[in-house]
Backbone as a ProteinNet text record, in pm:
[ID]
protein_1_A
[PRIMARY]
XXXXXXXXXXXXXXXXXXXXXXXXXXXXXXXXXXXXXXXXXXXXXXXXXXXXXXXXXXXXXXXXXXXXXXXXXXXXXXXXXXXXXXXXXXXXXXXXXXXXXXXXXXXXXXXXXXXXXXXXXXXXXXXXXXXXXXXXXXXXXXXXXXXXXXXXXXXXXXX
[TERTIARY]
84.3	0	88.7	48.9	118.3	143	184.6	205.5	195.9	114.7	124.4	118.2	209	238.9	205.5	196.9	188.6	284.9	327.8	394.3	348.6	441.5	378.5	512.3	549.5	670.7	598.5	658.9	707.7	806	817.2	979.4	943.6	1026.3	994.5	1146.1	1165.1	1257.5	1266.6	1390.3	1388.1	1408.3	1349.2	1414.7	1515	1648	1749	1802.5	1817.1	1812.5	1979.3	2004.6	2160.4	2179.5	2112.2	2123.4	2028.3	2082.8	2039.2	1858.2	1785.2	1660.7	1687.7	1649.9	1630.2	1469	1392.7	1300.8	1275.2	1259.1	1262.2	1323.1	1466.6	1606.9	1633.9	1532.9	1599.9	1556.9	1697.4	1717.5	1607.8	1566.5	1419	1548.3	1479.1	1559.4	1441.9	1565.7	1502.5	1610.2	1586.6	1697	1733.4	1667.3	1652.9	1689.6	1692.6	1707.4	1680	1679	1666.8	1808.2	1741.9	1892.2	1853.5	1980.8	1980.2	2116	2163.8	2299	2342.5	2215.9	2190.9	2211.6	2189.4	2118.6	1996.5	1922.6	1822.4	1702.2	1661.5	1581.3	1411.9	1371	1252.2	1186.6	1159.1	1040.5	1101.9	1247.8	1317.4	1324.4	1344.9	1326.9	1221.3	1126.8	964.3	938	958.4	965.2	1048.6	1173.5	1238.6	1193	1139.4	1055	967.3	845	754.3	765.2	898.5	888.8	970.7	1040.1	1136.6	983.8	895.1	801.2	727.6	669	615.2	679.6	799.8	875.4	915.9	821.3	889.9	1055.3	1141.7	1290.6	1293.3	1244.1	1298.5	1296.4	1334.2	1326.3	1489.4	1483	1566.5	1658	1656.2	1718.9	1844.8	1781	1833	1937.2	1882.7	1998.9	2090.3	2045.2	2150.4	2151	2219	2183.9	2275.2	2225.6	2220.6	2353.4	2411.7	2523.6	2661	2648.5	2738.1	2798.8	2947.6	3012	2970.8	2931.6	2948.3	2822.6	2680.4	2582.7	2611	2723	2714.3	2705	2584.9	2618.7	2550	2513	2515.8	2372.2	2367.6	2272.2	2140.5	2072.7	1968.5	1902	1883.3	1890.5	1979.4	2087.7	2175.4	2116.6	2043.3	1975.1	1845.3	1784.7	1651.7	1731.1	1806.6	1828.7	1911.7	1971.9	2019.4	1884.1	1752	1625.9	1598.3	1650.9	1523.8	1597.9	1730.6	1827.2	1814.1	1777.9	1712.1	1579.2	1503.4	1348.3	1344.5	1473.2	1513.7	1564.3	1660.7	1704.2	1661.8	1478.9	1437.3	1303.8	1340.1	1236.6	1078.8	1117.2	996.5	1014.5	934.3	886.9	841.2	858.1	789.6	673.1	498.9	388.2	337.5	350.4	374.9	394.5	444.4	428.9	346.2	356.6	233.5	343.2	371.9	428.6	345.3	353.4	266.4	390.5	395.6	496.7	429.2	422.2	327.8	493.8	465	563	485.2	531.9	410.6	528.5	639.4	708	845.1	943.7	823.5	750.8	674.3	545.2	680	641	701.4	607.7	542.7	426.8	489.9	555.9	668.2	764.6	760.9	889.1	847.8	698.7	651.4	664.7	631.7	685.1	835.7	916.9	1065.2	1067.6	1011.2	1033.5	1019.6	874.7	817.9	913.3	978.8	1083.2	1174.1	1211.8	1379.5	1364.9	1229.6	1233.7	1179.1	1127.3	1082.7	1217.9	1331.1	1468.3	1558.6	1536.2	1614.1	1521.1	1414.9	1373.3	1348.4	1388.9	1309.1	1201.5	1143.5	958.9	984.6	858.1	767.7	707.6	739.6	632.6	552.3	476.1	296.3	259.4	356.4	394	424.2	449.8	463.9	394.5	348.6	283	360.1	335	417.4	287.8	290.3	153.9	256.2	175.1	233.8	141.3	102.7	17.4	91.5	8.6	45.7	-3.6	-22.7	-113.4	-141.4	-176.4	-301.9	-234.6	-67.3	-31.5	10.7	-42	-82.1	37.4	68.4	174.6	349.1	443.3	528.7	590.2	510.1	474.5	451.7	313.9	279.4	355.4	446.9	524.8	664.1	681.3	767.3	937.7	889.7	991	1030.9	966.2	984.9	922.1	960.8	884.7	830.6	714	666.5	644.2	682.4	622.1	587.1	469.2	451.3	451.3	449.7	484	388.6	367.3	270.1	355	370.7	450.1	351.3	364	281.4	386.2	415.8	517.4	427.4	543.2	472.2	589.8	592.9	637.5	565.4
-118.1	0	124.3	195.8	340	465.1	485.1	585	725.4	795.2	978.6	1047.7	1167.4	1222.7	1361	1508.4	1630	1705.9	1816.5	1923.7	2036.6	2124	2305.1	2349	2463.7	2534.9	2674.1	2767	2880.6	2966.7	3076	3165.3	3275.3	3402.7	3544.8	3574.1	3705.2	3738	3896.3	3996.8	4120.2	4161.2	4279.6	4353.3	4442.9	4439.3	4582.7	4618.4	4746.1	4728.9	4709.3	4679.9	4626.9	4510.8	4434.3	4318.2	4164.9	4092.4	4021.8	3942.2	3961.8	3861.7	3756.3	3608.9	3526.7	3452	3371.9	3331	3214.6	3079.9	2936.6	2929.9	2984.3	2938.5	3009.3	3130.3	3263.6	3331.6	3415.7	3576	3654.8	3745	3862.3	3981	4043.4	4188	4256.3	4352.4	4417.6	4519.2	4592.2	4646.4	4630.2	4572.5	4520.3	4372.3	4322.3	4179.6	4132.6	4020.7	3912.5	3926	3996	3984.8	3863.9	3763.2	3612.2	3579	3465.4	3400	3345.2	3257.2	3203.7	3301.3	3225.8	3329.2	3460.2	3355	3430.8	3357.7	3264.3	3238.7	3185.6	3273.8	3246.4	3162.9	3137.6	3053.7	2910.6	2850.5	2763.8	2709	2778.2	2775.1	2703.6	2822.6	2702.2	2626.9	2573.7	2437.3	2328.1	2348.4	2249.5	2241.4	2298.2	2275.4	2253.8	2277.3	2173.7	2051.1	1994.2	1860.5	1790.2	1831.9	1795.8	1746.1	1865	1837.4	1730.2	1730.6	1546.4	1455.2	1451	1351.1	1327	1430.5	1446	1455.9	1539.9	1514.2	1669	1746	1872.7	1973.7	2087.3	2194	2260.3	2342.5	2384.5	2426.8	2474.1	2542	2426.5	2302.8	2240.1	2129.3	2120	2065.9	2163.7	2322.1	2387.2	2527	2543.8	2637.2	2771.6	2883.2	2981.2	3038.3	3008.5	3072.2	2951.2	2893	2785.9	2855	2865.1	2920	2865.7	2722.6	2636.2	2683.3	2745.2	2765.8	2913.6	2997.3	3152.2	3183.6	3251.8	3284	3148.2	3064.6	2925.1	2923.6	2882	2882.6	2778.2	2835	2731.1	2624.4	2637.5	2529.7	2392.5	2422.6	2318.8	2275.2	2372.1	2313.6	2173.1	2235.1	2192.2	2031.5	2048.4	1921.9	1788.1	1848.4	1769.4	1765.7	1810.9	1802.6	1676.5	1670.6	1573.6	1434.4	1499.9	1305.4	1239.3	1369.5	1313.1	1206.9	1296.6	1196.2	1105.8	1091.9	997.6	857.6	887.3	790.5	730	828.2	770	674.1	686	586.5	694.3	777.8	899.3	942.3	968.3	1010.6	1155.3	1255.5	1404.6	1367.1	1397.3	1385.5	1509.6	1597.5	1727	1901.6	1970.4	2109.5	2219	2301.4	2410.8	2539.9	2660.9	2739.7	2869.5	2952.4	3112.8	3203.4	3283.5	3395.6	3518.4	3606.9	3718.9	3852.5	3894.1	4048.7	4118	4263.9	4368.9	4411.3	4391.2	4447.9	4380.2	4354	4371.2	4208.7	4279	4163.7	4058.4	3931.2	3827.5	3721	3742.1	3665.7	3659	3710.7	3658.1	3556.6	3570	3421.2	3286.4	3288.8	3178.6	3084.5	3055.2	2900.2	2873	2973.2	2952.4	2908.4	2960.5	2896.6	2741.1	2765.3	2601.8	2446.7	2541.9	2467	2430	2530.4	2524.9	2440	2461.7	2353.1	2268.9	2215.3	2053.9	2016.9	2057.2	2025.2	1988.8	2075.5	2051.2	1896.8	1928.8	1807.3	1650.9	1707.3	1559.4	1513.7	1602.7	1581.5	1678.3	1650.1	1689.5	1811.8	1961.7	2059.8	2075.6	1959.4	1961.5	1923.5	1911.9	1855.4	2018	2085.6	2213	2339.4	2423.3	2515.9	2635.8	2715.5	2856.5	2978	3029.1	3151.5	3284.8	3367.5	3494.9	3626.7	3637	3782.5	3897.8	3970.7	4125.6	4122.1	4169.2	4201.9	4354.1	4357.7	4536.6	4629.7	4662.4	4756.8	4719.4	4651	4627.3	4522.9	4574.2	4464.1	4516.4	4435.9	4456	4439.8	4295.1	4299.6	4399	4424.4	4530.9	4660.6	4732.2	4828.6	4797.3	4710.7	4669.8	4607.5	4597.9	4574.8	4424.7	4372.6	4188.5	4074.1	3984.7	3860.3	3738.3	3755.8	3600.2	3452.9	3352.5	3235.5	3142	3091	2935.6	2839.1	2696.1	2620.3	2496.1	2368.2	2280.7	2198	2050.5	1945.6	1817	1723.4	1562.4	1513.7	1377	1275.4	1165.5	1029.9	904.3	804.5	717.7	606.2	481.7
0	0	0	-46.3	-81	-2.8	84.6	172.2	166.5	140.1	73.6	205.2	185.5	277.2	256.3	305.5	287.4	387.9	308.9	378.4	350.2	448.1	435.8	485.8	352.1	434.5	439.6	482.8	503.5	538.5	470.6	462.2	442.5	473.5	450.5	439.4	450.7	362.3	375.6	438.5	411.3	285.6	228.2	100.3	125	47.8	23.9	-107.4	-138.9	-261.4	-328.8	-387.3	-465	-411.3	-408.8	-375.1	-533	-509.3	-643.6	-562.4	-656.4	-626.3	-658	-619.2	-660.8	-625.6	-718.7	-680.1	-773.8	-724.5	-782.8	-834.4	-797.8	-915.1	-1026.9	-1017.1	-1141.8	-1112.4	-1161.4	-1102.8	-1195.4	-1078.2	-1117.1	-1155.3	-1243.8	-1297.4	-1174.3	-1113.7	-964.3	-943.8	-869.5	-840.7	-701.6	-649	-487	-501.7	-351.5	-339.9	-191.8	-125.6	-34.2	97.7	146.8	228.8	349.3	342.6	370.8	380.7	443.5	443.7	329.9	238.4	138.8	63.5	-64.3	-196.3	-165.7	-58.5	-38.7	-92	-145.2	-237.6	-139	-133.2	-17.1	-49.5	-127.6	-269.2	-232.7	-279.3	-271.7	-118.2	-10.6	135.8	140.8	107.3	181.6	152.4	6.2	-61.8	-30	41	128	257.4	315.2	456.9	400.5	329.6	290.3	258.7	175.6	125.4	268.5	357.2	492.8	535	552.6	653	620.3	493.7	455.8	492.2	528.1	557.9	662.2	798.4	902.8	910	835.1	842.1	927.8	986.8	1036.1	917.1	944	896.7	797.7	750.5	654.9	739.1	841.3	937.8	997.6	1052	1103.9	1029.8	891.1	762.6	735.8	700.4	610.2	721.7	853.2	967.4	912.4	898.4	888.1	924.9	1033.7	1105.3	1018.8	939.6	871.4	756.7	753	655.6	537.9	580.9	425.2	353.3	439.5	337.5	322.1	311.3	302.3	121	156.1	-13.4	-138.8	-92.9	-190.3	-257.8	-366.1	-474.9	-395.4	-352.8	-313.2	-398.7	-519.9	-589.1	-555.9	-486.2	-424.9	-331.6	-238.1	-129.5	-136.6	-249.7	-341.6	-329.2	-407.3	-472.9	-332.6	-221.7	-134	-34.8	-38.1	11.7	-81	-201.8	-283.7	-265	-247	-207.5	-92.5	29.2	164	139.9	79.4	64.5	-30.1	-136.4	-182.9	-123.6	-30.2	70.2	164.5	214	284.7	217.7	51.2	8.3	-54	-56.3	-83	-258.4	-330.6	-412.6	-435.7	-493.6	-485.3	-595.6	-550.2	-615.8	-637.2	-600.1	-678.1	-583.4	-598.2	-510.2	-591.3	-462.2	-524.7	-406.1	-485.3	-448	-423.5	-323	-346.5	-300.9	-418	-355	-335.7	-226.9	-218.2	-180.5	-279.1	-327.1	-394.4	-362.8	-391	-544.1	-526.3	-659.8	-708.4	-801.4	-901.8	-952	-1043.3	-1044	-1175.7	-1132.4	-1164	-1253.8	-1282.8	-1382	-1490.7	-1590.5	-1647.2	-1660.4	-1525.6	-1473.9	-1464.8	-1455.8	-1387	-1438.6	-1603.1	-1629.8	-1630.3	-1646.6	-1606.7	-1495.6	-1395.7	-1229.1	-1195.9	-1262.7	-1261.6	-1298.6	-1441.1	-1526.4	-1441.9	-1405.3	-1282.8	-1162.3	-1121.3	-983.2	-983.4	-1143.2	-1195.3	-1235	-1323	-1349.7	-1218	-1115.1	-969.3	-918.4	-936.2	-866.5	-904.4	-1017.3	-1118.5	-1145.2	-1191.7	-1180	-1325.8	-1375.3	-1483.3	-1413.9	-1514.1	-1510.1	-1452.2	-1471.9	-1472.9	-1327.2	-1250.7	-1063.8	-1012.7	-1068.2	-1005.6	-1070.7	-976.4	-955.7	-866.2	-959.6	-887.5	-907.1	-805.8	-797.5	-749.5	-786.7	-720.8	-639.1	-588.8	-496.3	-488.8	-472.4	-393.8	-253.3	-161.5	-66.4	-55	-179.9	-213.6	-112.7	-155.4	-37.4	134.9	166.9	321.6	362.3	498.7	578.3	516.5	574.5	553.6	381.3	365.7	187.3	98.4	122.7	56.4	72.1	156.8	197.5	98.4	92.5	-3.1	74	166.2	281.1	304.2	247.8	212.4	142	148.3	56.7	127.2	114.3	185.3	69.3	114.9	29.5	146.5	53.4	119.1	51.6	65.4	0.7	59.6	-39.8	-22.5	-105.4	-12.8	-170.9	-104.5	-179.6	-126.4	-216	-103.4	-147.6	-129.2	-207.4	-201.7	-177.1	-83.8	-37.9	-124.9
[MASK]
+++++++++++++++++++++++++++++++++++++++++++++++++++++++++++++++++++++++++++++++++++++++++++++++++++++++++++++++++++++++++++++++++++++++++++++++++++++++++++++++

């Protein structure tokens, strides 16, 4: 019998500007960016605590910890992909994710089947397993102020 599992990440993210965006593994033309230890890639974050969390494996924090020289600066896409060899090893399958990025600027609807592309290629899945959304929040909150980036993230695995 088949085992399906669900996760939920979440990540936020300050804005500064001269700094590079990244979001599902490609760079946004911005003039701002993600200030993080990482790349920054908020999108990529919650999607590894979402798929950790189906798997009960812990959090992003506790694989790739923040205060670690070795993750300073590093392409989270790297992260993506040593998330997918974990739930690989423990016998898991990725059955598909669903991403929401809520940024008030700039608007990224453009990117989106590129994104999709990039973190079906990192993961080994087909396109059609991932879903990338994007919001504003109409002004309001630290989002809408333009002061940061929220994502959440949703993946289901299969044993």
């Amino acid at each position: 019998m088949k085992e399906f599992r669900t996760g939920q990440g979440y990540d936020v993210h300050r804005i500064e500007s001269g700094l590079p965006m990244w979001l599902c593994g490609i760079k946004i033309e911005s003039g701002c960016g993600f200030v993080a230890h990482s790349d920054g890639d908020v999108a990529i974050h919650a999607l590894c605590d979402a798929l950790l969390g189906a798997a009960a494996l812990g959090d992003i924090g506790r694989h790739f910890p923040d205060n670690s020289d070795e993750y300073l600066g590093i392409d989270s896409k790297i992260l993506l992909a040593r998330v997918v060899k974990m739930l690989e090893a423990e016998g898991y399958a990725i059955g598909n994710v669903d991403v929401t990025i809520a940024l008030q600027a700039p608007k990224i609807a453009p990117y989106i089947q590129q994104m999709r592309e990039c973190l079906a290629t990192v993961m080994g899945v087909s396109a059609d397993r991932v879903s990338v959304k994007a919001t504003t929040t109409e002004r309001l909150g630290f989002v809408g102020h333009g002061e940061g980036c929220e994502c959440w993230a949703i993946a289901s695995i299969v044993k």
